[in-house]
LOFIGU-297245 format. One record per residue (C-alpha): residue number from 0; residue in three letters; x negated, y negated, z. Coordinates in nm, 3 decimals. Layout:
! residues N
+-----+---------+---------+---------+---------+
| num | residuo |       X |       Y |       Z |
+-----+---------+---------+---------+---------+
| NUM |     ALA |       X |       Y |       Z |
...
+-----+---------+---------+---------+---------+
***
This chain:
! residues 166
+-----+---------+---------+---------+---------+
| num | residuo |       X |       Y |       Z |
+-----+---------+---------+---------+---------+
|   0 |     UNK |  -1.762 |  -0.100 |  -0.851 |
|   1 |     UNK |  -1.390 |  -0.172 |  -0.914 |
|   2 |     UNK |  -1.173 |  -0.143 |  -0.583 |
|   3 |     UNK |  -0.869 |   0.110 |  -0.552 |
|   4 |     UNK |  -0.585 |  -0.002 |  -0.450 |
|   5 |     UNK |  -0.272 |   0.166 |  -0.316 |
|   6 |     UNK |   0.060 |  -0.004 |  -0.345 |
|   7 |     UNK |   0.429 |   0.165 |  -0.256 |
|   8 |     UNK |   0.695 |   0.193 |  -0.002 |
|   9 |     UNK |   0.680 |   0.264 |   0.344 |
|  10 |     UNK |   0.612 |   0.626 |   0.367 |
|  11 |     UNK |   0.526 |   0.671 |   0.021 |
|  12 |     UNK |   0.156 |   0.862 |   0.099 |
|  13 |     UNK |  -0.098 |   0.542 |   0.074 |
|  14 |     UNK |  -0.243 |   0.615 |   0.414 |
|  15 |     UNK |  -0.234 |   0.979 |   0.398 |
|  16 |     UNK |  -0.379 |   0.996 |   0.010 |
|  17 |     UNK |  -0.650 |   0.669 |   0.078 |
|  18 |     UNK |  -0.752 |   0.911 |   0.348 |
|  19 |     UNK |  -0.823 |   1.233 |   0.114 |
|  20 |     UNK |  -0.950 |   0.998 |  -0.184 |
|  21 |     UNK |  -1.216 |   0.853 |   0.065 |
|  22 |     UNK |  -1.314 |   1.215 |   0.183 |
|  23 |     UNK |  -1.349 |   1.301 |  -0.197 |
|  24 |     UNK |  -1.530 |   0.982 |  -0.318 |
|  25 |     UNK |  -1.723 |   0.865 |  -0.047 |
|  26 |     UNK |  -1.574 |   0.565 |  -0.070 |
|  27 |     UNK |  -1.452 |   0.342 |   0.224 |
|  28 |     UNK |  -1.070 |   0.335 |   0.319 |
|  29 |     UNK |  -0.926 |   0.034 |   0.486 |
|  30 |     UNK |  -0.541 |  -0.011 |   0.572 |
|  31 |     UNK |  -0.456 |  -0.356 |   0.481 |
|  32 |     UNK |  -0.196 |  -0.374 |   0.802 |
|  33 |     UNK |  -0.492 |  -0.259 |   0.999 |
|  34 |     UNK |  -0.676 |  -0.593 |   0.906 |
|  35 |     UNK |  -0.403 |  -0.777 |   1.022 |
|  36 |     UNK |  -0.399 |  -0.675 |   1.342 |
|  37 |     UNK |  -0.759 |  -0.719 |   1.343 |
|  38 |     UNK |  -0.758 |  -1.085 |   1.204 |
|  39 |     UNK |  -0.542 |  -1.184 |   1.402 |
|  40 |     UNK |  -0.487 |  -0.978 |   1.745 |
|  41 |     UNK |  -0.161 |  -0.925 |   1.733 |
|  42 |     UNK |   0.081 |  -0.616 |   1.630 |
|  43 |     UNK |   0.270 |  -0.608 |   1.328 |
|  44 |     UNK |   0.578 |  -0.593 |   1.562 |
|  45 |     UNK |   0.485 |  -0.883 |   1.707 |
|  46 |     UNK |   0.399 |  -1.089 |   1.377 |
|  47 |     UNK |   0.774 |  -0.951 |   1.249 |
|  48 |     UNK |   0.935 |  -1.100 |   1.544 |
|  49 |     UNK |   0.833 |  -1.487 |   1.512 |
|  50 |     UNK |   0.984 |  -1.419 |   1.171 |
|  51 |     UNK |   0.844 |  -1.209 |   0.809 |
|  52 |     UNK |   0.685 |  -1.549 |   0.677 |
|  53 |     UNK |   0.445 |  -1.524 |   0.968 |
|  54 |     UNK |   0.347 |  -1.136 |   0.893 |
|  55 |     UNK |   0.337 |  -1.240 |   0.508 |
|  56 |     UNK |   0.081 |  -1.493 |   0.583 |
|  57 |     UNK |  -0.112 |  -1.285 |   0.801 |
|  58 |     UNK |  -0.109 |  -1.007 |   0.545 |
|  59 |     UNK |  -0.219 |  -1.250 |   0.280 |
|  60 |     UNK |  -0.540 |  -1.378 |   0.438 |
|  61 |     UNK |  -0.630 |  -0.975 |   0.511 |
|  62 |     UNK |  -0.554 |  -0.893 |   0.150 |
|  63 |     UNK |  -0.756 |  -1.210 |   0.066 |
|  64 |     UNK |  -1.064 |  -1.067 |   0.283 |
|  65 |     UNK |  -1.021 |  -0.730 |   0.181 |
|  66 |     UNK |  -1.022 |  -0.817 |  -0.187 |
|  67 |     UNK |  -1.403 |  -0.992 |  -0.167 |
|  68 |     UNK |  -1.522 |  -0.635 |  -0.139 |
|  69 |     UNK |  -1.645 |  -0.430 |  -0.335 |
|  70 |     UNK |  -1.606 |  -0.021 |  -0.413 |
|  71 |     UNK |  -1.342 |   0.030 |  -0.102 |
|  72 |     UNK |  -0.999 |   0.177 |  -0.120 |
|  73 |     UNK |  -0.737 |  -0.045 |   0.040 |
|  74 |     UNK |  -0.392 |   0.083 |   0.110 |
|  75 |     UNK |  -0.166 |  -0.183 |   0.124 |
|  76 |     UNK |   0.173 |  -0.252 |   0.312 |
|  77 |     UNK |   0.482 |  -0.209 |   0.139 |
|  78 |     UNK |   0.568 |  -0.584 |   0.079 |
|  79 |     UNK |   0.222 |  -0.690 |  -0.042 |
|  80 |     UNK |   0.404 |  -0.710 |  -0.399 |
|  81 |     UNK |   0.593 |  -0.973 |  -0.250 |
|  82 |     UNK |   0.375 |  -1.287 |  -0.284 |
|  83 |     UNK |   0.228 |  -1.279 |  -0.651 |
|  84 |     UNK |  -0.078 |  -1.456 |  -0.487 |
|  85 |     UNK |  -0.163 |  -1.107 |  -0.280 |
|  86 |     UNK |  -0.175 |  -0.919 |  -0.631 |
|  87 |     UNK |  -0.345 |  -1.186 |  -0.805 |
|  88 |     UNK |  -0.634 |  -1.112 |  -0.557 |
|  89 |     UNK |  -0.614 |  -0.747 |  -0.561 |
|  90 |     UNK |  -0.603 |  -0.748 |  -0.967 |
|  91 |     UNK |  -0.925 |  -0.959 |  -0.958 |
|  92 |     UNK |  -1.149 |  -0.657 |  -0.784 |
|  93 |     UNK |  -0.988 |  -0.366 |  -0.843 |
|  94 |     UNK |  -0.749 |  -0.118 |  -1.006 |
|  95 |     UNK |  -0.367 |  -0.102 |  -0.883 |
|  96 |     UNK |  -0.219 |   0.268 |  -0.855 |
|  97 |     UNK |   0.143 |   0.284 |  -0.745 |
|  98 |     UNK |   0.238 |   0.570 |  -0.544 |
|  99 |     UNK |   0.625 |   0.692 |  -0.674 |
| 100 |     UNK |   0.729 |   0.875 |  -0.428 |
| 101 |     UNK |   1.089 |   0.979 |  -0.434 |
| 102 |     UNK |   1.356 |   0.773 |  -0.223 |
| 103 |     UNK |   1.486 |   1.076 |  -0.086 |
| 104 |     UNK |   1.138 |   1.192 |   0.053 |
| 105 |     UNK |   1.078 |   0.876 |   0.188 |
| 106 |     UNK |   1.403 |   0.867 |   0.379 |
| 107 |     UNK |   1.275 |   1.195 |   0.555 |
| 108 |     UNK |   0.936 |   1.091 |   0.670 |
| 109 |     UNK |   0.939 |   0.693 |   0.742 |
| 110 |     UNK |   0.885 |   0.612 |   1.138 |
| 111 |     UNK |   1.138 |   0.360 |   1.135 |
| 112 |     UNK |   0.983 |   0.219 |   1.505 |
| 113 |     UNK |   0.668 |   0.105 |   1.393 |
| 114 |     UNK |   0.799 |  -0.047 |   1.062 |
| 115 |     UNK |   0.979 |  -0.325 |   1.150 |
| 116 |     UNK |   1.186 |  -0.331 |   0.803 |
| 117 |     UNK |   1.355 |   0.009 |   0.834 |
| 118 |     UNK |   1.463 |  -0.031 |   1.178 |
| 119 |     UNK |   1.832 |  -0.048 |   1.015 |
| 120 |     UNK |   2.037 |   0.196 |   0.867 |
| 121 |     UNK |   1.884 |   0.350 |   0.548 |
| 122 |     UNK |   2.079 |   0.114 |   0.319 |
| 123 |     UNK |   1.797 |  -0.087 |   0.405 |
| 124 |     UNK |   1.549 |   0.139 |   0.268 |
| 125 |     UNK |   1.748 |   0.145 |  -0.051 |
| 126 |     UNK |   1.753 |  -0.182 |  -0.073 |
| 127 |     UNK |   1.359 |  -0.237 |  -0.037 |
| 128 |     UNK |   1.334 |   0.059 |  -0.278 |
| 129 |     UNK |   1.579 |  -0.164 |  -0.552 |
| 130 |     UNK |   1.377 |  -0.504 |  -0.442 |
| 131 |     UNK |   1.046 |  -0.356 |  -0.483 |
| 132 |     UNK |   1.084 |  -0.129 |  -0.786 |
| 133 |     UNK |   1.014 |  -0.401 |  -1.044 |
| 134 |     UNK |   0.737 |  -0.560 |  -0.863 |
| 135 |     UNK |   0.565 |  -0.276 |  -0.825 |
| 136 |     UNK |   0.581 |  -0.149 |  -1.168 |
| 137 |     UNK |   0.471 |  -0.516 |  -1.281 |
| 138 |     UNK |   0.146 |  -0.536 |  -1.121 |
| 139 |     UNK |   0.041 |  -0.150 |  -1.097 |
| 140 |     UNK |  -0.211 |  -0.036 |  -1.368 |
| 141 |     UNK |  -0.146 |   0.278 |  -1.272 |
| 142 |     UNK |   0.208 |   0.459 |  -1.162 |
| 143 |     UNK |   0.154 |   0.784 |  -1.019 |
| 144 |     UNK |   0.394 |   1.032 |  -0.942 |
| 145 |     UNK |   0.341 |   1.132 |  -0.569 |
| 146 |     UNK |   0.426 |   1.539 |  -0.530 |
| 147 |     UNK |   0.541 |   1.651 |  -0.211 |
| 148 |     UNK |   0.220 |   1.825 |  -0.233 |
| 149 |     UNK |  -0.054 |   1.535 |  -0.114 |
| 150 |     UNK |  -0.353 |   1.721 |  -0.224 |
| 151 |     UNK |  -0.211 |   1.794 |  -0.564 |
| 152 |     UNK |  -0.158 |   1.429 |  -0.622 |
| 153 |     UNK |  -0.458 |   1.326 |  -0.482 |
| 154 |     UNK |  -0.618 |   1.513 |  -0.710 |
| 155 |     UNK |  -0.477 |   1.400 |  -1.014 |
| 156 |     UNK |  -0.538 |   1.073 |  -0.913 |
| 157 |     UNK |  -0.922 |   1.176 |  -0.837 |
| 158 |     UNK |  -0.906 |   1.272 |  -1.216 |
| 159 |     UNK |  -0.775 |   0.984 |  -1.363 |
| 160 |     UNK |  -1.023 |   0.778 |  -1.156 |
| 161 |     UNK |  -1.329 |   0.993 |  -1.336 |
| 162 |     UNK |  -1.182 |   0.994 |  -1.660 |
| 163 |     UNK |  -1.206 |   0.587 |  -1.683 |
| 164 |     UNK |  -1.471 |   0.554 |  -1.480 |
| 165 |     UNK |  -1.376 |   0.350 |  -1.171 |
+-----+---------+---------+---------+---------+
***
């Protein structure tokens, strides 16, 4: 059984919506950054501070892990697009949905402490949002619209799932 994998920005709904799609489907949900700390003992703080190369790394070899499994839903940090070898992986076992949430939205809901990127002004975030854009379209399978409704969008994303059989 194909993985599903959830790729967007920071506060774009992949935690919140792998949450409600594992309720729905029975399926495993496992937070990419949450393997990193795992893996490696450390906080993503931490990681950030010796520099982003180190965090990349770390995120690489969870993303690595994580994509030898089978039938699990892995949400994925924001800048997993940012090394084609992470999405080479993830492509290999699983389906890519994109979560599009609006800039705007995300500017109200992001907790800029424990995301090391956005501790700046929100230039920043536009900036990741203009970086990231491409790369996510590139290597989704699937973009999907996020409402400010979670449930709604979870469920259309439930359907879509059905409907080709993943």
């Amino acid at each position: 059984m194909a993985n599903i994998v959830l790729i967007g920005m920071p506060g774009a709904g992949k935690t919140t919506i792998g949450k409600k799609l594992s309720k729905v489907l029975g399926r495993p949900v496992i937070d990419a950054d949450d393997v990193v700390v795992q893996q490696t003992g450390r906080t993503i703080k931490s990681l950030f501070q010796e520099g982003e190369n180190v965090f990349r790394d770390a995120e690489t070899a969870a993303i690595r892990s994580l994509a030898a499994k089978d039938g699990i839903i892995i949400s994925c940090g924001g800048g997993v697009v940012k090394r084609p070898e992470n999405m080479a992986y993830l492509q290999e076992t699983g389906k890519i949905f994109f979560l599009n949430r609006d800039l705007a939205a995300i500017a109200g809901c992001v907790d800029k402490v424990s995301r090391p990127l956005l501790n700046s002004a929100e230039d920043r975030l536009t900036q990741l949002y203009r970086e990231r854009m491409p790369l996510y379209l590139k290597y989704c399978d699937y973009a999907i619209p996020v409402d400010e409704d979670f449930d709604k969008t979870t469920k259309y994303i439930i359907d879509l799932i059905r409907k080709l059989g993943i």
